[in-house]
N, C-alpha and C positions, 0 to 999 in steps of 0.2 A: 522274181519280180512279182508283187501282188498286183491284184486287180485293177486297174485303172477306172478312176472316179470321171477323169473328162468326157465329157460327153464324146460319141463317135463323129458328131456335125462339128463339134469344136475341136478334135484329134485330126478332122482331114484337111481343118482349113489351117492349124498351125502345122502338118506335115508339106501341105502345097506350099504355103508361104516360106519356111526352112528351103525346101527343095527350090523353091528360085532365088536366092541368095547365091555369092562369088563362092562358097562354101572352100574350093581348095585356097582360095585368099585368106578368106578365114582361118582356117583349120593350119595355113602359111604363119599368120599374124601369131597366131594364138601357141603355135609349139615358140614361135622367138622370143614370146614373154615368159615361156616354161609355164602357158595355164594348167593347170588340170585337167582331167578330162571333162569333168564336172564345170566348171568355169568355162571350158569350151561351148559346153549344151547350151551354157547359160548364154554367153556371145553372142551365139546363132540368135537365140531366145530374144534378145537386146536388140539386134539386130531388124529382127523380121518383127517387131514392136516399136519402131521406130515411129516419131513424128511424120506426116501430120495425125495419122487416124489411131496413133495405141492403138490399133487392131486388138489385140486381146488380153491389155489390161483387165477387164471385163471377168479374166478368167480368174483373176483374183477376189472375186464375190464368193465363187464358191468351191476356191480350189485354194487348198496352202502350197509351198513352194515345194514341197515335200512330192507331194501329186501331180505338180508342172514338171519337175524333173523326172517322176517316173516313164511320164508319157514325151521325154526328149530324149530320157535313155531308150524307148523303142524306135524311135522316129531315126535318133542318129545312129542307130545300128542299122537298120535299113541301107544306110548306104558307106 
């Protein structure tokens, strides 16, 4: 895995927001539809991005999705 571009302030606060999400709901939902595992990161991602506040749409100013995903594949191995 290469370097990660997000910033460390914007890594802790999409890992705490991931981390309070139903995650085994999730991770339930997401093998019944046969996602990916990649499509899963992204769920969670969708998820903890939700209305009202896009919390961290934001990250897409200066991040591409290439770089959101790198830092959801450390976040969802964490646990």
């Amino acid at each position: 895995m290469g370097k990660m571009r997000i910033t460390q302030q914007d890594y802790d606060k999409l890992s705490q927001a991931i981390r309070e999400l139903p995650i085994e709901s999730i991770l339930e939902d997401c093998k019944e539809m046969r996602y990916s595992l990649m499509a899963t990161r992204w769920a969670m991602y969708h998820q903890a991005n939700k209305p009202p506040g896009f919390a961290f749409s934001y990250l897409h100013e200066y991040l591409n999705d290439e770089h959101i995903d790198t830092a959801l594949r450390k976040i969802t191995g964490e646990f």
